[in-house]
VEXMARBA-283991 format. One record per residue: chain; x negated, y, z negated of N, C-alpha, C in turn. Coordinates in nm, 3 decimals. Atoms other than C-alpha are relative to their C-alpha. Layout:
 chain      nu      nv      nw     cau     cav     caw      cu      cv      cw
     A       X       Y       Z       X       Y       Z       X       Y       Z
...
END
This chain:
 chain      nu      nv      nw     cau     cav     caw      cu      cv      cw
     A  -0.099  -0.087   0.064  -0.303  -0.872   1.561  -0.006  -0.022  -0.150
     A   0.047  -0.018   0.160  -0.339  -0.790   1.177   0.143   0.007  -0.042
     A  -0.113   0.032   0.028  -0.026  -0.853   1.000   0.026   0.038  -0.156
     A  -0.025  -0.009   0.137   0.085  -0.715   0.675   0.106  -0.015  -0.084
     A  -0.143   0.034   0.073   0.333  -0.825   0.409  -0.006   0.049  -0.157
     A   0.008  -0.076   0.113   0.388  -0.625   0.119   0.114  -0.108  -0.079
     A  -0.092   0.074   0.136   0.584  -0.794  -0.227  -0.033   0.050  -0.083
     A   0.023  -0.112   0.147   0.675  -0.660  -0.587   0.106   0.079   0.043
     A  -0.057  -0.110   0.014   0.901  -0.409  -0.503   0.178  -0.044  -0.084
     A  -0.137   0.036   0.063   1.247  -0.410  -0.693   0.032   0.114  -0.070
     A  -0.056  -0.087   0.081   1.451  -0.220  -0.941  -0.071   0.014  -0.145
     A   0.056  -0.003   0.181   1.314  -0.094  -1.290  -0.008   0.133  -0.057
     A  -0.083  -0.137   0.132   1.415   0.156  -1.583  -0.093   0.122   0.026
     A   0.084  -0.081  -0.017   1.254   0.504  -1.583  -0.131  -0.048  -0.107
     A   0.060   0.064   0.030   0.927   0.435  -1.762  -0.062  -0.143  -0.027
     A   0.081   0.125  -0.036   0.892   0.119  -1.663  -0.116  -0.029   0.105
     A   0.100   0.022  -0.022   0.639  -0.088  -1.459   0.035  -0.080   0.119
     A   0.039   0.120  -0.109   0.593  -0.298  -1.126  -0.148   0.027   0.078
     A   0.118   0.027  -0.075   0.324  -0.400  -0.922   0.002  -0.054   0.117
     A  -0.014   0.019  -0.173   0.321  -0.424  -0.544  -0.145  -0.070   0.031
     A   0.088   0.054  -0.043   0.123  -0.634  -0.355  -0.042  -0.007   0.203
     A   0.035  -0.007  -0.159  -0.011  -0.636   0.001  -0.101  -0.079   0.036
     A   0.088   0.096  -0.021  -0.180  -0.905   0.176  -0.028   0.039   0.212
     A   0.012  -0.033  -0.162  -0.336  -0.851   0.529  -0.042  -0.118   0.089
     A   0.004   0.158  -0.110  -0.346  -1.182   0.789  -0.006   0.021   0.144
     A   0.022   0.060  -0.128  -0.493  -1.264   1.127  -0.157   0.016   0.016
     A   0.153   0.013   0.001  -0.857  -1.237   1.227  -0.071   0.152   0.009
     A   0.083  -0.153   0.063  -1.007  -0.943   1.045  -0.147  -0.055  -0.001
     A   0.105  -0.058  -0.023  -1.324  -0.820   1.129  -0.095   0.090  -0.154
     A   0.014  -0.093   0.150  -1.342  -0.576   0.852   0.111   0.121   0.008
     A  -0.098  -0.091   0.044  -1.113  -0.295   0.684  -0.050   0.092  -0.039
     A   0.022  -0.125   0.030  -1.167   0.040   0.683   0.041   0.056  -0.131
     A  -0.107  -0.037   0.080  -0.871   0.155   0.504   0.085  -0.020  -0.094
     A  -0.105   0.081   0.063  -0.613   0.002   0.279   0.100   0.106  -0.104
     A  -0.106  -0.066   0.078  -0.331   0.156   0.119   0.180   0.026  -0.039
     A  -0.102   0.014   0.004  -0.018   0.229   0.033   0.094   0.176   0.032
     A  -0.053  -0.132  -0.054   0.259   0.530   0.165   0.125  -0.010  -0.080
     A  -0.111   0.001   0.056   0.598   0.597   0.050   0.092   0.087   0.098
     A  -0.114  -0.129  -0.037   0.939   0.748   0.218   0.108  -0.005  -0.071
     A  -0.142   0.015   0.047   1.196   0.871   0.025   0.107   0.012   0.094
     A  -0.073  -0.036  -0.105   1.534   0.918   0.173   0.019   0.122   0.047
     A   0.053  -0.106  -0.036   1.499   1.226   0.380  -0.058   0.097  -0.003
     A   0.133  -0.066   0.035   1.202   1.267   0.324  -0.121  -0.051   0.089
     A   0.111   0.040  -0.117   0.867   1.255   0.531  -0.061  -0.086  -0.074
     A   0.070   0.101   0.019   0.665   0.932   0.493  -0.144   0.068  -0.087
     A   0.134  -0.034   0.043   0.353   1.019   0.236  -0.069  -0.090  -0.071
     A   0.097   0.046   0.019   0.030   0.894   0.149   0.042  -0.072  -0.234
     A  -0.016   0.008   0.147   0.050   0.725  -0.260  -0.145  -0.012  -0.069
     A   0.115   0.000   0.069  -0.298   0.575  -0.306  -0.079  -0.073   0.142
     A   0.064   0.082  -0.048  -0.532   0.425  -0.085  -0.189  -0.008  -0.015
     A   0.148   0.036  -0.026  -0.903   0.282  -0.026  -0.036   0.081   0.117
     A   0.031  -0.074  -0.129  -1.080   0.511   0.190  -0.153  -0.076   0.078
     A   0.100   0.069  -0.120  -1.356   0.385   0.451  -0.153   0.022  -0.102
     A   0.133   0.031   0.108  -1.619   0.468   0.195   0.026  -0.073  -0.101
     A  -0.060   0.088   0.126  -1.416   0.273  -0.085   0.039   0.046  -0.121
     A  -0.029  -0.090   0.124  -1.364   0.568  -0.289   0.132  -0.018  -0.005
     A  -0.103   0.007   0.017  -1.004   0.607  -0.416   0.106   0.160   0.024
     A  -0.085  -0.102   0.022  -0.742   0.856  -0.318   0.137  -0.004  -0.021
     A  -0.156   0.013   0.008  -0.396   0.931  -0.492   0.055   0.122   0.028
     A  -0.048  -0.120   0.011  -0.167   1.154  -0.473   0.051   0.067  -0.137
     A  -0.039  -0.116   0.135  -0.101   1.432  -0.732   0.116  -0.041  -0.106
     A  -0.080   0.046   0.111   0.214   1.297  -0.828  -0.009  -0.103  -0.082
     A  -0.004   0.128   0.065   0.113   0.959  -0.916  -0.108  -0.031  -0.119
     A   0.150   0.035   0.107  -0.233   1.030  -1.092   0.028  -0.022  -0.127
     A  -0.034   0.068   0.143  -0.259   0.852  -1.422   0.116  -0.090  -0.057
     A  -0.143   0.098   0.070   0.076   0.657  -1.374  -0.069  -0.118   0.118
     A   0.029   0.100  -0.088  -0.037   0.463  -1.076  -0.161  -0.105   0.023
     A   0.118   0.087  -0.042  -0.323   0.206  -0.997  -0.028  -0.087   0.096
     A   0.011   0.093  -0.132  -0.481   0.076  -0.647  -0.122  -0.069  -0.075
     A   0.135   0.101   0.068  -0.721  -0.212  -0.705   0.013  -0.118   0.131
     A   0.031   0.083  -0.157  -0.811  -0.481  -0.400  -0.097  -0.114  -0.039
     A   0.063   0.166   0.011  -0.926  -0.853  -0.387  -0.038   0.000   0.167
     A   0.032   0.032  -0.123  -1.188  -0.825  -0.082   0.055  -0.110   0.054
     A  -0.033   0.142  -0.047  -1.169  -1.206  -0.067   0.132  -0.004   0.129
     A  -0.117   0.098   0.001  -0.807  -1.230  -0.006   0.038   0.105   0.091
     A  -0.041  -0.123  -0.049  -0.768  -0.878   0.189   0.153   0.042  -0.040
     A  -0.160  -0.022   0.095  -0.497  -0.795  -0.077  -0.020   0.162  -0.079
     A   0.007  -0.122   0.119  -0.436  -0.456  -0.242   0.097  -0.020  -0.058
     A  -0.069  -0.017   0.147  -0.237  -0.347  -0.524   0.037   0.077  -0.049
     A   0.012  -0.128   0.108  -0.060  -0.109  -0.687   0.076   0.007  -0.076
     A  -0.060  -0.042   0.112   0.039  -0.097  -1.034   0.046   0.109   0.033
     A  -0.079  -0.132   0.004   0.274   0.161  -1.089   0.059  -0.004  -0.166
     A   0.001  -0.063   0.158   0.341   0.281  -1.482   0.031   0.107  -0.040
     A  -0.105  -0.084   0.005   0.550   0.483  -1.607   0.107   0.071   0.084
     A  -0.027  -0.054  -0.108   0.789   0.533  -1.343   0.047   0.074   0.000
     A  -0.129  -0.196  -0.015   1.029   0.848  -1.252   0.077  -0.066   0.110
     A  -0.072  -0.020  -0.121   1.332   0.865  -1.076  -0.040   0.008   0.158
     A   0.001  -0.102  -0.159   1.178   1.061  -0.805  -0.117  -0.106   0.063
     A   0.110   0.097  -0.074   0.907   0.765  -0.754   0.115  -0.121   0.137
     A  -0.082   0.065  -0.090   1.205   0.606  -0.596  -0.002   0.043   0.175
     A   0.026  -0.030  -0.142   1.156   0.510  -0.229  -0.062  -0.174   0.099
     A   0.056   0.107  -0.059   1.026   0.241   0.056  -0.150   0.050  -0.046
     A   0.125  -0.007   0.018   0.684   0.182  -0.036  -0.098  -0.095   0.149
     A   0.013   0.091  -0.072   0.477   0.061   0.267  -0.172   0.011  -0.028
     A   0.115  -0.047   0.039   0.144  -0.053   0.280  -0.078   0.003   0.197
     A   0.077  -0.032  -0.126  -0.125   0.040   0.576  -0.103  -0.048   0.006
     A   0.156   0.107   0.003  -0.486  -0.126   0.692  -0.014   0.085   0.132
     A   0.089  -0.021  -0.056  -0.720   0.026   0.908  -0.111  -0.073   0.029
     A   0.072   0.030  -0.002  -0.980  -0.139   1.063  -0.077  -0.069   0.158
     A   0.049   0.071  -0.136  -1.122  -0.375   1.339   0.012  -0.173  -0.010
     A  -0.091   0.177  -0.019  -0.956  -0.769   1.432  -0.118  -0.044   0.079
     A   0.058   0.114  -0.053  -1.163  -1.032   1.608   0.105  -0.051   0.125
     A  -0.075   0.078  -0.122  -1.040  -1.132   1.966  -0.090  -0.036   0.080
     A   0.132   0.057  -0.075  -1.253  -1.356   2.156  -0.131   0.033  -0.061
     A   0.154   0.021  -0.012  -1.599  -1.251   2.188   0.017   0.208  -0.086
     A   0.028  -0.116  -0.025  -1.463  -0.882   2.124   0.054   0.078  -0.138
     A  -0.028  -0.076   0.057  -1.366  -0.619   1.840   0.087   0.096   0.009
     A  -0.080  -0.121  -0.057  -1.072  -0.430   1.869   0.025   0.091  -0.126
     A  -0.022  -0.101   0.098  -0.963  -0.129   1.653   0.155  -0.035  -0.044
     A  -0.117   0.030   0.052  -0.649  -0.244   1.425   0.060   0.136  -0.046
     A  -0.094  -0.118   0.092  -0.362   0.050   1.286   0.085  -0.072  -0.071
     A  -0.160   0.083   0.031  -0.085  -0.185   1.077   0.074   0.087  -0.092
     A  -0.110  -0.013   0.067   0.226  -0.140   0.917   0.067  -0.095  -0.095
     A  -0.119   0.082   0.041   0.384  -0.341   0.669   0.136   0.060   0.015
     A  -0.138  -0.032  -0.091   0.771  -0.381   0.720   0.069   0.102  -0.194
     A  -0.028  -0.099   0.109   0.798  -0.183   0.350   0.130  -0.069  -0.106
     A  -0.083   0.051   0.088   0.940  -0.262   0.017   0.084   0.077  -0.132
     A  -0.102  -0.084   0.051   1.204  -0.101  -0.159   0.007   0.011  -0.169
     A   0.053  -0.030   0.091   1.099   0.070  -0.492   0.155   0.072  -0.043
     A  -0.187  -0.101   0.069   1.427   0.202  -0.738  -0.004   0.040  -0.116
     A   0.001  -0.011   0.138   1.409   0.378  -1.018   0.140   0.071  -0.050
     A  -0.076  -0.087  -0.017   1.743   0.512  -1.112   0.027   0.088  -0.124
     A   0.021  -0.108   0.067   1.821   0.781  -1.292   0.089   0.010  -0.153
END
């Protein structure tokens, strides 16, 4: 079982700055995926930035040029600066991993969830 724990998240002024962190733990195989999502309050859960299975980078529209994913294979950690923030960036930020765990002799296909960390920008 692949285990993720996201940190960084907190309160901070409109144009300000934090940096989230995500670390992935148990016996990884390798990682497809890595990234990060967001839900505001009633609002549907969406995609912010992630590593895609080729390693290219995808964000979303709203965040381009304020946000930054960046990843420490080693440590199976991503990252995401966030810069200049907005109100409306306010939300749980969670992060996600794709990939394949190590059990016994065998390879299974991982989906995770971190338990999500609470981003505030107020207004």
């Amino acid at each position: 079982q692949v285990q993720l724990v996201e940190s960084g998240g907190g309160l901070a002024q409109a144009g300000g700055s934090l940096r989230l962190s995500c670390a992935a733990s148990g016996i990884i195989f390798s990682i497809n995926t890595m990234g990060w999502y967001r839900q505001a309050p009633e609002k549907q859960r969406e995609l912010v930035a992630v590593f895609t299975k080729g390693g290219s980078t995808n964000y979303a529209d709203s965040v381009k040029g304020r946000f930054t994913i960046s990843r420490d294979n080693a440590k199976n950690t991503v990252y995401l600066q966030m810069n200049s923030l907005k109100t409306e960036d306010t939300a749980v930020y969670y992060c996600h991993a794709e990939g394949l765990s190590a059990s016994g002799s065998r390879l299974l296909a991982f989906a995770s969830w971190g338990q999500g960390t609470q981003v505030t920008v107020p207004s």
